[in-house]
N, CA, C and O atoms as a printed pandas DataFrame, in Angstrom:
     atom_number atom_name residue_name chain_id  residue_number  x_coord  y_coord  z_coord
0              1         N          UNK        A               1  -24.632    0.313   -8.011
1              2        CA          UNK        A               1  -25.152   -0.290   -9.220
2              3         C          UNK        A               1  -25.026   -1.810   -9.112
3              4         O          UNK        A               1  -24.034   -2.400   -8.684
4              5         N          UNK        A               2  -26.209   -2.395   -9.573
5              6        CA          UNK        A               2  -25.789   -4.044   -9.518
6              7         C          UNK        A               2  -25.946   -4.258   -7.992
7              8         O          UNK        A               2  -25.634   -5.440   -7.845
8              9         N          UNK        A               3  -26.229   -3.802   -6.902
9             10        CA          UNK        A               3  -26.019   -3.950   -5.667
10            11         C          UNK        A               3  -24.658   -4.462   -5.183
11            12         O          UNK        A               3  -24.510   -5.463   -4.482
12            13         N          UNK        A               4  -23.581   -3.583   -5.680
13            14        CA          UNK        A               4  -22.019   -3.697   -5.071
14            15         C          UNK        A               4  -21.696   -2.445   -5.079
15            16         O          UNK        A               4  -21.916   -1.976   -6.196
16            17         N          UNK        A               5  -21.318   -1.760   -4.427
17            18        CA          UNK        A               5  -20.095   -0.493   -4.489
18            19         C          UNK        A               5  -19.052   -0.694   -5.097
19            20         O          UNK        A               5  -17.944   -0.763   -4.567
20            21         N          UNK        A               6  -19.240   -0.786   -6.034
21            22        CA          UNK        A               6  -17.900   -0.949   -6.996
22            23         C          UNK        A               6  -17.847    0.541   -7.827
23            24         O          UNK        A               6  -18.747    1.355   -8.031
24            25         N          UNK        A               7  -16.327    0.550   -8.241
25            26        CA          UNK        A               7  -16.157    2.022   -9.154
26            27         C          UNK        A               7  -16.375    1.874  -10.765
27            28         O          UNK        A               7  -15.927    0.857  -11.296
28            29         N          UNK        A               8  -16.880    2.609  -11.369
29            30        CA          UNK        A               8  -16.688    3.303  -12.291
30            31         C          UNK        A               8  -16.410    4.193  -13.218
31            32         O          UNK        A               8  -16.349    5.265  -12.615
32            33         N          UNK        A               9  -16.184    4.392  -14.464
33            34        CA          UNK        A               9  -15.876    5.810  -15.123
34            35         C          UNK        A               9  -16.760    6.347  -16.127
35            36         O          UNK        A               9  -17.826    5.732  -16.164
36            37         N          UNK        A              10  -16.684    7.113  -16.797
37            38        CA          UNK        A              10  -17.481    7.640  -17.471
38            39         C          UNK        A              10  -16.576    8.800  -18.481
39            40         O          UNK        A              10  -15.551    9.344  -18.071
40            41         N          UNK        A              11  -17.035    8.993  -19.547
41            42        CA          UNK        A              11  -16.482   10.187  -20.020
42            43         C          UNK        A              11  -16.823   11.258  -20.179
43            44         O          UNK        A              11  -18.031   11.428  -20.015
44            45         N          UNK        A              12  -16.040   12.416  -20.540
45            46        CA          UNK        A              12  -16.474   13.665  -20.201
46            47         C          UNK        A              12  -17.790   14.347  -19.939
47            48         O          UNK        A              12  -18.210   15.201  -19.159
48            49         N          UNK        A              13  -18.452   13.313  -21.312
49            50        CA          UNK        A              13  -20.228   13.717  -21.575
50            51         C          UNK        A              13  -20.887   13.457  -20.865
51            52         O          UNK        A              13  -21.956   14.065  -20.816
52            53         N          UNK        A              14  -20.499   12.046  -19.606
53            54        CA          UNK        A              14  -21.162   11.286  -18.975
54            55         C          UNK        A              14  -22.008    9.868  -19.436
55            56         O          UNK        A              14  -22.835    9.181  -18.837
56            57         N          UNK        A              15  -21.300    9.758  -20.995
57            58        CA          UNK        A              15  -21.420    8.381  -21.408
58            59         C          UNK        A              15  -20.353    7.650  -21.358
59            60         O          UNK        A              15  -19.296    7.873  -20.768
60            61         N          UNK        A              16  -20.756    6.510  -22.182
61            62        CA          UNK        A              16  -19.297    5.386  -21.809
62            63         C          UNK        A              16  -19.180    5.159  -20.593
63            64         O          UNK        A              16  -18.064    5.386  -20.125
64            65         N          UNK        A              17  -20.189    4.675  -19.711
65            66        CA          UNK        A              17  -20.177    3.939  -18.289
66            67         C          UNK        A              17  -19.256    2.728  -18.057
67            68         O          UNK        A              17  -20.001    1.778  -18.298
68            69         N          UNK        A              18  -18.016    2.219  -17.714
69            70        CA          UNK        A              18  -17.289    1.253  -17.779
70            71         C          UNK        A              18  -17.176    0.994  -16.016
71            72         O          UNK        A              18  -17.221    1.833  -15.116
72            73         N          UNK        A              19  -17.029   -0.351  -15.949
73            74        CA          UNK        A              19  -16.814   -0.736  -14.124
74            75         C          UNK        A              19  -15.140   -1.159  -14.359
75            76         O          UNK        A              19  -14.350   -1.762  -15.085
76            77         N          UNK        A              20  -15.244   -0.593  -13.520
77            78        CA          UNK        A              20  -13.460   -0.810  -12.957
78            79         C          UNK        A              20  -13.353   -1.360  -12.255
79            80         O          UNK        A              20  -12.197   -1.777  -12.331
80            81         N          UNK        A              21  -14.002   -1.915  -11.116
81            82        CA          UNK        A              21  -13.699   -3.138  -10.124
82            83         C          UNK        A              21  -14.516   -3.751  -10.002
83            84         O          UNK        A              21  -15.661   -3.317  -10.137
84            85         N          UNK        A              22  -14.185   -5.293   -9.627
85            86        CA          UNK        A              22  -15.295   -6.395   -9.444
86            87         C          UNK        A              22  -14.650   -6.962   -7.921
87            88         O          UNK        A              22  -14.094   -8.057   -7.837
88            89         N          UNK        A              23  -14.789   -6.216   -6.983
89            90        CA          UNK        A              23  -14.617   -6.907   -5.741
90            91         C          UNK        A              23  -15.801   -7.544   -4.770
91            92         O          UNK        A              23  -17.028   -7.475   -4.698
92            93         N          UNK        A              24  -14.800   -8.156   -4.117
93            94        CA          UNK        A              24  -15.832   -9.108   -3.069
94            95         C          UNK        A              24  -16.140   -8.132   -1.561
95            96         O          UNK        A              24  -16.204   -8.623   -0.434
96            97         N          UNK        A              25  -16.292   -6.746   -1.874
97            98        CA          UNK        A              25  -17.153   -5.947   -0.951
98            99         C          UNK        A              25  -16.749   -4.692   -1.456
99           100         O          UNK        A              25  -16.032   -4.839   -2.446
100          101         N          UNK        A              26  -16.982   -3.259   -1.079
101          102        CA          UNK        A              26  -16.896   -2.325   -1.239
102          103         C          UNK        A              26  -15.475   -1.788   -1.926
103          104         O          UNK        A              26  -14.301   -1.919   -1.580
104          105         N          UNK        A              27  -16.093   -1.143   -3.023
105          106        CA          UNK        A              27  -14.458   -0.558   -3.487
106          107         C          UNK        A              27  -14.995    1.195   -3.056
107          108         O          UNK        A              27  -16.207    1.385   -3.149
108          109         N          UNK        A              28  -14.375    2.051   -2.738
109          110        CA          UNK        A              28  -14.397    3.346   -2.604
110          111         C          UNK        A              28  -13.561    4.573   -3.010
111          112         O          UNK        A              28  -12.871    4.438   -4.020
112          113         N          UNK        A              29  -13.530    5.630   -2.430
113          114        CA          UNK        A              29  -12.504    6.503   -2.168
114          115         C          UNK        A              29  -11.478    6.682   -3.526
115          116         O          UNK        A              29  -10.252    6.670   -3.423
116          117         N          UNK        A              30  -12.226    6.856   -4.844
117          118        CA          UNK        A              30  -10.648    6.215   -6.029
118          119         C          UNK        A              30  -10.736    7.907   -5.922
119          120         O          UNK        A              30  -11.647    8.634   -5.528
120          121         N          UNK        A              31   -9.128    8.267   -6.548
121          122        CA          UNK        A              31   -8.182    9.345   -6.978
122          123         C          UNK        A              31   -7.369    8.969   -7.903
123          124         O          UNK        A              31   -6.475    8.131   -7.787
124          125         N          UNK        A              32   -7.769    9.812   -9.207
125          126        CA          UNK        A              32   -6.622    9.583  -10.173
126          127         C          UNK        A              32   -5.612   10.473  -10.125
127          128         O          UNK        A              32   -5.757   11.646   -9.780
128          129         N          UNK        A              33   -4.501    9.929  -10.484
129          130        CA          UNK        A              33   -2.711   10.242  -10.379
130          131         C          UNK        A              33   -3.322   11.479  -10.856
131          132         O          UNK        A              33   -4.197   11.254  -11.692
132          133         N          UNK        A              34   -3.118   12.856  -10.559
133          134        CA          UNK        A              34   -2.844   14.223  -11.403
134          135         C          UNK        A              34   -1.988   14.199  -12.207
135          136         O          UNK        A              34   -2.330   15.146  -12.916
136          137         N          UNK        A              35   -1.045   13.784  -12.665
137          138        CA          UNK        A              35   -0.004   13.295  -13.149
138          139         C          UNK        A              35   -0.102   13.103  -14.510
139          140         O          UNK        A              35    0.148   13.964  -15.353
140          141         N          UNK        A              36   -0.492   11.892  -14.741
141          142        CA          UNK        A              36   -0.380   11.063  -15.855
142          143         C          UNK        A              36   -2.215   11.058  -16.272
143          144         O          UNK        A              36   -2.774   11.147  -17.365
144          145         N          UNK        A              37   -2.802   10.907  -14.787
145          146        CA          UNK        A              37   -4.147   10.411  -15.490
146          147         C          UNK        A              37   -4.298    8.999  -15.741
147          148         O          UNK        A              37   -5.411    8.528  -15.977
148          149         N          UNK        A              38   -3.300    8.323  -15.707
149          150        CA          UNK        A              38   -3.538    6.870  -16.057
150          151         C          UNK        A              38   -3.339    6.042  -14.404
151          152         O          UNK        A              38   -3.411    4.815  -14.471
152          153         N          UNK        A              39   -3.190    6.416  -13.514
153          154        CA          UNK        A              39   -3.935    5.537  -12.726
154          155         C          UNK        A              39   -4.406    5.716  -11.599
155          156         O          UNK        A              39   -4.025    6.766  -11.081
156          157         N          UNK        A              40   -5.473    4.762  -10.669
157          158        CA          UNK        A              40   -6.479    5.443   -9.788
158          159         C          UNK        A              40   -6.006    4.575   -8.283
159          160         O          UNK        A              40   -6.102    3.363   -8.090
160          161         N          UNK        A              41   -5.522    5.539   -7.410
161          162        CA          UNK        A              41   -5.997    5.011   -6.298
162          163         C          UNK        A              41   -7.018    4.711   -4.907
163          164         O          UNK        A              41   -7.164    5.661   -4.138
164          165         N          UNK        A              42   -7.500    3.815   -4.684
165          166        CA          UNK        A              42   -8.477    3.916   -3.715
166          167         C          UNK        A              42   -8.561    2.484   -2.789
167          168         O          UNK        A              42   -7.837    1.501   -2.629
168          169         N          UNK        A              43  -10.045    3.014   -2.211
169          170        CA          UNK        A              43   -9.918    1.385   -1.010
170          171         C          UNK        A              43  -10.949    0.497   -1.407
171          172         O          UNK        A              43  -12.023    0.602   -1.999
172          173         N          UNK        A              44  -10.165   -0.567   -0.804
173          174        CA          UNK        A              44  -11.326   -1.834   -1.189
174          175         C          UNK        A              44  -11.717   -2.671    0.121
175          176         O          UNK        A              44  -10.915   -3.130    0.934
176          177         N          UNK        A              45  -13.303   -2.789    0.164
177          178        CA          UNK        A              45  -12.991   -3.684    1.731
178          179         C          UNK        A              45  -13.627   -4.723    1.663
179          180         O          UNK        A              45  -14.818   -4.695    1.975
180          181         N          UNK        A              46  -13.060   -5.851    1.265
181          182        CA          UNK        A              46  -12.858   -7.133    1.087
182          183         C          UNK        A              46  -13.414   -7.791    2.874
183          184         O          UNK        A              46  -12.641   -7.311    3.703
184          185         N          UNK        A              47  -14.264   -8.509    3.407
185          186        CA          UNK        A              47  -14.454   -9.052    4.259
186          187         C          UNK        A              47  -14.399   -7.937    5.666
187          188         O          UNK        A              47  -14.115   -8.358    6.787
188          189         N          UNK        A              48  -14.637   -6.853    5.462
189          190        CA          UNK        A              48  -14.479   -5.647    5.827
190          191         C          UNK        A              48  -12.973   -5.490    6.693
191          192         O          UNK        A              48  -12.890   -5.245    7.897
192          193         N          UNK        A              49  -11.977   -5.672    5.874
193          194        CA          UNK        A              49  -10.577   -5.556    6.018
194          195         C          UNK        A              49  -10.068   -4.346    4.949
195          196         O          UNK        A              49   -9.493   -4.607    3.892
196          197         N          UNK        A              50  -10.326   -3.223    5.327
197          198        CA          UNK        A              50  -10.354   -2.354    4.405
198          199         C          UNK        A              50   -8.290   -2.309    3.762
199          200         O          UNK        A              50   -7.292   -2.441    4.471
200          201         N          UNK        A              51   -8.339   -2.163    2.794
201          202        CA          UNK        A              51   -7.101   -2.146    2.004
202          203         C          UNK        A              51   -6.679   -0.808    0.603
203          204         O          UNK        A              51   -7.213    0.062   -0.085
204          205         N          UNK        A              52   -5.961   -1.167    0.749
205          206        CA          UNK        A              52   -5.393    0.716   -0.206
206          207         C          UNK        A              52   -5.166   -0.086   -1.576
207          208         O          UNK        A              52   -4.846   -1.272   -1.496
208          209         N          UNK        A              53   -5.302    0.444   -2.675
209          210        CA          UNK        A              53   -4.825   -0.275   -4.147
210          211         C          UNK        A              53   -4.455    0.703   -4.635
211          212         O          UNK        A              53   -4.367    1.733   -3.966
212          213         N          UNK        A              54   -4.082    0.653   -6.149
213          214        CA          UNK        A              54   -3.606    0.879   -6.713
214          215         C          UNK        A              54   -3.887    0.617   -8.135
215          216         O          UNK        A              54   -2.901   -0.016   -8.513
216          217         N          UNK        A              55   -4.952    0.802   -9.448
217          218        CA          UNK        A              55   -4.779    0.441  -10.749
218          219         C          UNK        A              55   -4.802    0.989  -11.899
219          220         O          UNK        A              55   -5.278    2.110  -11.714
220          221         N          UNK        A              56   -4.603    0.874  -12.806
221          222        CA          UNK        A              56   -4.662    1.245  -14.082
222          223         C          UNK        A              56   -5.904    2.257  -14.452
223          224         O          UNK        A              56   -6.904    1.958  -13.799
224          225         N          UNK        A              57   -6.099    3.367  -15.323
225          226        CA          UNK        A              57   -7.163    4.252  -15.363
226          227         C          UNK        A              57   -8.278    3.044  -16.227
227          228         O          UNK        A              57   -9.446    3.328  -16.492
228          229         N          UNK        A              58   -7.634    1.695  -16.573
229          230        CA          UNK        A              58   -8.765    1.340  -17.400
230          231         C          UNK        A              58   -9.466   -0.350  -16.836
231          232         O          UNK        A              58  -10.023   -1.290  -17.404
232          233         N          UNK        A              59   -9.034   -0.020  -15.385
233          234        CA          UNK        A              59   -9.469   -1.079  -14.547
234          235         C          UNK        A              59   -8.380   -2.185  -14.178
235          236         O          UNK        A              59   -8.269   -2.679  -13.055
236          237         N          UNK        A              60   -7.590   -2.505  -15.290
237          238        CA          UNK        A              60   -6.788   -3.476  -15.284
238          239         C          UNK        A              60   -5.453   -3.320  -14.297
239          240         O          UNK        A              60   -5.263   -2.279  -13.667
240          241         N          UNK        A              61   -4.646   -4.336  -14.235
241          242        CA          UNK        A              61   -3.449   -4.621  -13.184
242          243         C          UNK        A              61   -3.640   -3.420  -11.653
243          244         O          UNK        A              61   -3.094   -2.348  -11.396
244          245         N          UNK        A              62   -4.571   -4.173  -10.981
245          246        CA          UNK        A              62   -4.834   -3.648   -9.446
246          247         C          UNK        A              62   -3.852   -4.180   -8.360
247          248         O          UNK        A              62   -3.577   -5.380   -8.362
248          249         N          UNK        A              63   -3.488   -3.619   -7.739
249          250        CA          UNK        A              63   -2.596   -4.189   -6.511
250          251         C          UNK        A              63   -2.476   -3.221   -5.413
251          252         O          UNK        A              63   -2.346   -2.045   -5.070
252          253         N          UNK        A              64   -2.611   -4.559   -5.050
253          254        CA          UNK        A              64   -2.690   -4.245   -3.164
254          255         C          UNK        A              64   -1.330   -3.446   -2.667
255          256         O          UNK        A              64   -0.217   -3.765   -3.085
256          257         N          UNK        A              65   -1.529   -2.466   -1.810
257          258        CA          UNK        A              65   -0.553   -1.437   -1.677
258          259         C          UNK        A              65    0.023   -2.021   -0.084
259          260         O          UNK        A              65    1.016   -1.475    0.397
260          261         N          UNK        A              66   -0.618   -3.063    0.615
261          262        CA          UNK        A              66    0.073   -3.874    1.394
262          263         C          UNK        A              66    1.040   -3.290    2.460
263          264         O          UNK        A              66    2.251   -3.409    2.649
264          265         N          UNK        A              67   -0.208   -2.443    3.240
265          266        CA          UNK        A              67    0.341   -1.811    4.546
266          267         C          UNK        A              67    0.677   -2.839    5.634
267          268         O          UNK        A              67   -0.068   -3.815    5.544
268          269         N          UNK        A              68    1.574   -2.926    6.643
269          270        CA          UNK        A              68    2.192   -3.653    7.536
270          271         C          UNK        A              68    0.897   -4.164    8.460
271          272         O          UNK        A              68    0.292   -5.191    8.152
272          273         N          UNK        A              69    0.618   -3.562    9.328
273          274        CA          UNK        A              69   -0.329   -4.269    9.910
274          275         C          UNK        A              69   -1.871   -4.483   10.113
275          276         O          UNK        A              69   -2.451   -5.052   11.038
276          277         N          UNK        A              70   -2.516   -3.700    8.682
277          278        CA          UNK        A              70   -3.515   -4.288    7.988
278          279         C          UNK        A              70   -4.845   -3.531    8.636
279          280         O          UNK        A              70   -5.922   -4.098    8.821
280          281         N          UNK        A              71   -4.622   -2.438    8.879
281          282        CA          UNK        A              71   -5.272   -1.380    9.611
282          283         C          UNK        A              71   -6.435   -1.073    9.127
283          284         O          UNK        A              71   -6.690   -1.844    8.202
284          285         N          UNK        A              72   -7.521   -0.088    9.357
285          286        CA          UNK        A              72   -8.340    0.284    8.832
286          287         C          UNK        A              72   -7.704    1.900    7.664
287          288         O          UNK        A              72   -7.073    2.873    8.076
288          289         N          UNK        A              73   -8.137    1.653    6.335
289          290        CA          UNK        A              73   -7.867    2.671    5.965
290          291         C          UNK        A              73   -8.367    3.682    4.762
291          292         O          UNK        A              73   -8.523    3.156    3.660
292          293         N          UNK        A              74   -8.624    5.061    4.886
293          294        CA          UNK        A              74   -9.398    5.610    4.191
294          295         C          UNK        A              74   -9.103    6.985    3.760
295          296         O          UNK        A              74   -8.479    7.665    4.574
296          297         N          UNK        A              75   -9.437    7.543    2.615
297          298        CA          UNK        A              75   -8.782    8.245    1.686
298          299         C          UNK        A              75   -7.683    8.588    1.130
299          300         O          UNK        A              75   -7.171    9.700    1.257
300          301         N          UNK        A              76   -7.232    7.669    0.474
301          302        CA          UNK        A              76   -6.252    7.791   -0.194
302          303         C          UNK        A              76   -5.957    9.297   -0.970
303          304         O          UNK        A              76   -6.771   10.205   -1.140
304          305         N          UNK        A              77   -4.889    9.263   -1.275
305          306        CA          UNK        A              77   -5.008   10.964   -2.169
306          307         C          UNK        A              77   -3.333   10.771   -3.170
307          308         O          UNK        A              77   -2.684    9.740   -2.995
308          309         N          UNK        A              78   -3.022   11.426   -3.762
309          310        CA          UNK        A              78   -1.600   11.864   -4.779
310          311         C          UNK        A              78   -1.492   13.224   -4.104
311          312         O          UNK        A              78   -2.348   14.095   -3.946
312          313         N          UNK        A              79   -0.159   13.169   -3.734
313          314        CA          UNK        A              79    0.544   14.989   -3.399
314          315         C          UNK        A              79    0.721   15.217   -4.775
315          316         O          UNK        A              79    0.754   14.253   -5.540
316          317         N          UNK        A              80    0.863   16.620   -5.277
317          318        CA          UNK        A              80    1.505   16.816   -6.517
318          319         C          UNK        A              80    2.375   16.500   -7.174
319          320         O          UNK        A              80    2.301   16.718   -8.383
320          321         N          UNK        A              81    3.374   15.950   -6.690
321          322        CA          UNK        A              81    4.295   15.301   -7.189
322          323         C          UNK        A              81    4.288   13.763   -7.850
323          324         O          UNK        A              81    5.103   13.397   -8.697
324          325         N          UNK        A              82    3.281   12.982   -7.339
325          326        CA          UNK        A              82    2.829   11.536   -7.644
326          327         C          UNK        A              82    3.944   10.542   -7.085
327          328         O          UNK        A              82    4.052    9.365   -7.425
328          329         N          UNK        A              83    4.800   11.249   -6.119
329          330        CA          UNK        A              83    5.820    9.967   -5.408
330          331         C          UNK        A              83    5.153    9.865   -4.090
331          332         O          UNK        A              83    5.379    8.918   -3.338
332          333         N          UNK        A              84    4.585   10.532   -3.887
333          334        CA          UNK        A              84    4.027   10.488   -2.043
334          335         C          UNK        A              84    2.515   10.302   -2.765
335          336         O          UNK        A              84    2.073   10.618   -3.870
336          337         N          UNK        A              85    1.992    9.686   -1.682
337          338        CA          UNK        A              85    0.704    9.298   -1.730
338          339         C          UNK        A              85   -0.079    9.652    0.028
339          340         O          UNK        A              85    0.313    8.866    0.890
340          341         N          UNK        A              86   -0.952   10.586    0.440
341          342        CA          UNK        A              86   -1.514   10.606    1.551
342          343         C          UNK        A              86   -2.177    9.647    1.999
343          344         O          UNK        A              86   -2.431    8.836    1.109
344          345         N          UNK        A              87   -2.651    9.319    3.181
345          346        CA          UNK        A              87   -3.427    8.858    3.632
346          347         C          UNK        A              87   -4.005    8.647    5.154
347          348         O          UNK        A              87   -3.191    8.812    6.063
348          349         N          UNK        A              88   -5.374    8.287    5.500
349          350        CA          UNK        A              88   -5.521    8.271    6.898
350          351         C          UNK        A              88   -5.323    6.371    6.856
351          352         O          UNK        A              88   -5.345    5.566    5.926
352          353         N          UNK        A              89   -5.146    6.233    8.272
353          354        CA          UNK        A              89   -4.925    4.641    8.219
354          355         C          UNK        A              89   -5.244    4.418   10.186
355          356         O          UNK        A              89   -4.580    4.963   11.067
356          357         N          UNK        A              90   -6.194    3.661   10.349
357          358        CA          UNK        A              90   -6.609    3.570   11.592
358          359         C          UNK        A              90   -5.601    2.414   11.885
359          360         O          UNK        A              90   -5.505    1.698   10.887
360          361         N          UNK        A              91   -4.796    1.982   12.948
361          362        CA          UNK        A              91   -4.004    1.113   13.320
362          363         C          UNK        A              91   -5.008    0.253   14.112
363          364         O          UNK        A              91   -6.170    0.569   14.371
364          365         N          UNK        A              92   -4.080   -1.409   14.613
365          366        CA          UNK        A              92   -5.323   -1.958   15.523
366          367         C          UNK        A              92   -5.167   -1.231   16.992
367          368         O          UNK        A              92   -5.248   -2.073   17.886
368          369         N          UNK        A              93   -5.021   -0.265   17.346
369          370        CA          UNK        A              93   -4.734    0.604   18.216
370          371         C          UNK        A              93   -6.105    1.209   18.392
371          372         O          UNK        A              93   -6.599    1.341   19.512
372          373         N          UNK        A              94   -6.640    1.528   17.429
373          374        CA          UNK        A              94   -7.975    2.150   17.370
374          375         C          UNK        A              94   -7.891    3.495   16.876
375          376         O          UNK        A              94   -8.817    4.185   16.450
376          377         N          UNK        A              95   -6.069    3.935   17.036
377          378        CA          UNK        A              95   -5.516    5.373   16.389
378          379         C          UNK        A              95   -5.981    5.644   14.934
379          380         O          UNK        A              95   -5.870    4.927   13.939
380          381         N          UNK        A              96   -6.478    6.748   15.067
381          382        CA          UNK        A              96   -6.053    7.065   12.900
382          383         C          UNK        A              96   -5.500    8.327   12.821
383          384         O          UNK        A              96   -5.939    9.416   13.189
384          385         N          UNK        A              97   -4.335    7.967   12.215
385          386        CA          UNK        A              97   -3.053    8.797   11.776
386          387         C          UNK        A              97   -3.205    9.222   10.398
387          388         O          UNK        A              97   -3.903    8.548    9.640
388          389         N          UNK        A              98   -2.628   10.259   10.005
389          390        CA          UNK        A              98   -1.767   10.615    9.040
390          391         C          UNK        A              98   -0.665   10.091    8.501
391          392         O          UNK        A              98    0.270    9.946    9.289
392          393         N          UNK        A              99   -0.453    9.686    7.132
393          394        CA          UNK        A              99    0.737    8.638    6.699
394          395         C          UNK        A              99    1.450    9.298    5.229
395          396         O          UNK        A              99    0.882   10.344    4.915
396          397         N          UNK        A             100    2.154    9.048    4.630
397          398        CA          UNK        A             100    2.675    8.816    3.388
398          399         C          UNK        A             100    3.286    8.160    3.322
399          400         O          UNK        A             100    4.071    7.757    4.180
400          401         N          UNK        A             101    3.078    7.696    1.870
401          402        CA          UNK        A             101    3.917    6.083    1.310
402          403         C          UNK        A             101    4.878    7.202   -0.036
403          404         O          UNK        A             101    4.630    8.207   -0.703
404          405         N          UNK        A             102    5.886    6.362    0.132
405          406        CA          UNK        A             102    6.476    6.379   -1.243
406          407         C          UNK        A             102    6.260    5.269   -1.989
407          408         O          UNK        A             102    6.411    4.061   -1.805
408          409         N          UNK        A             103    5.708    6.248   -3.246
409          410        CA          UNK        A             103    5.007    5.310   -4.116
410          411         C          UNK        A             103    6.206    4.292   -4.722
411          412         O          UNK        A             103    5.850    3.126   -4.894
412          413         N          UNK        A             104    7.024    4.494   -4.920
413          414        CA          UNK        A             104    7.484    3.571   -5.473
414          415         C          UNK        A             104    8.247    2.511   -4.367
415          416         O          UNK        A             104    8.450    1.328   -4.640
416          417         N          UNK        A             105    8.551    3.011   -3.348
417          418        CA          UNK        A             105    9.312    2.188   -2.672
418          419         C          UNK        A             105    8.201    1.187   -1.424
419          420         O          UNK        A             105    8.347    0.048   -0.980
420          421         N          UNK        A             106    7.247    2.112   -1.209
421          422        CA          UNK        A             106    5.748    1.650   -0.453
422          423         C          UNK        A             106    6.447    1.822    0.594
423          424         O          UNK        A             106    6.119    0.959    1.409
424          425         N          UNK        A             107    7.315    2.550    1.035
425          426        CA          UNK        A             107    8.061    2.828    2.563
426          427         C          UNK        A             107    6.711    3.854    2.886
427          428         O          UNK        A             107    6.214    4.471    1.944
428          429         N          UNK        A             108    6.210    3.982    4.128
429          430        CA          UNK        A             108    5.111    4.383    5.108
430          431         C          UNK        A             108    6.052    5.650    6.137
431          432         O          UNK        A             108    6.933    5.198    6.869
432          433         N          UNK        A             109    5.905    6.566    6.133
433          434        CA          UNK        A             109    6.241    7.354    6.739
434          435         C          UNK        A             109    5.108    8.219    7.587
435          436         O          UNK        A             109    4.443    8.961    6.865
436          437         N          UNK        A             110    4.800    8.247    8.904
437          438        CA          UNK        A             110    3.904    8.766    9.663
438          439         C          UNK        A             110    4.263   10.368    9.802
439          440         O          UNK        A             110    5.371   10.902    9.838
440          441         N          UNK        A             111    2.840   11.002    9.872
441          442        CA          UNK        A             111    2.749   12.062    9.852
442          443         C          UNK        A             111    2.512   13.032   12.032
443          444         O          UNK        A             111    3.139   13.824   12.737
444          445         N          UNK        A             112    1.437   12.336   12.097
445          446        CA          UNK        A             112    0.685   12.525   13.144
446          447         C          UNK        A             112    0.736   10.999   14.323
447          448         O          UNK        A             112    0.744    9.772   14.224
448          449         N          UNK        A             113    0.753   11.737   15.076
449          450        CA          UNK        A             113    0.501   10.560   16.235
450          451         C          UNK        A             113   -0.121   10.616   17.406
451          452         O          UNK        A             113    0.353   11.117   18.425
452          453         N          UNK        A             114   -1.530    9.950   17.261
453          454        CA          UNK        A             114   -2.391   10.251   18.137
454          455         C          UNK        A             114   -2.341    9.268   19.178
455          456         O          UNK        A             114   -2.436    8.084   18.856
456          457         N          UNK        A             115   -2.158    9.705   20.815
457          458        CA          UNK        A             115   -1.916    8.725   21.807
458          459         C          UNK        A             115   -3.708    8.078   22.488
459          460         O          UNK        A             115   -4.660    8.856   22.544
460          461         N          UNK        A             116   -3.800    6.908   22.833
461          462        CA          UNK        A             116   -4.777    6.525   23.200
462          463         C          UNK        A             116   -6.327    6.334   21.987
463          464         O          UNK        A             116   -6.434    6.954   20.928
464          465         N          UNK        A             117   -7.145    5.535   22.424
465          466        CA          UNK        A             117   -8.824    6.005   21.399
466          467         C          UNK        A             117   -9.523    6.754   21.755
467          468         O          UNK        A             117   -9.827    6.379   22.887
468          469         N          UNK        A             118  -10.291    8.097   21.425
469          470        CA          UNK        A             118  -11.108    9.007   21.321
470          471         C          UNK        A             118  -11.918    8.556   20.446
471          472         O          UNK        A             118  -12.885    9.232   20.094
């Protein structure tokens, strides 16, 4: 819409169209918390430096979830619990792994480890 990939919401009916992000390239991939419902995570790729966020169900206070070495990364997800957060995350390795963050602490814990690029 507007010629940006940016997210939006809508309500149940499919009215009330609201934009939730105004970034400087692609926002994608959002998942809201199962949880609470009140907030969405997904990626944004800013200068095509793709990045993980984090915001509010009503657009507001977004933040960068500020993985270590700034990898390529894509689909974010909530485990049921809403303290772990999944994700794939391509390293500059060319690898893409399996990860979880603790949400609150943003500690990165690897799942999978793929040797070499395929």
């Amino acid at each position: 819409m507007n010629g940006s990939p940016e997210l939006y919401a809508v309500n149940a009916s499919g009215g009330g169209l609201k934009r939730l992000t105004f970034a400087n390239g692609a926002s994608t991939s959002p998942v809201w918390n199962p949880k609470t419902g009140q907030s969405i995570a997904f990626v944004s790729d800013p200068q095509r430096q793709s990045q993980a966020l984090s915001m509010n169900s009503d657009g507001t206070n977004a933040q960068n979830l500020d993985l270590p070495d700034k990898g390529y990364l894509i689909d974010p997800s909530w485990a049921p619990n809403v303290q772990l957060s999944p994700l794939s995350w391509r390293q500059a390795s060319g690898n893409y792994d399996i990860y979880i963050m603790e949400v609150a602490s943003r500690q990165i814990i690897e799942l999978t480890r793929r040797h070499g690029t395929q």
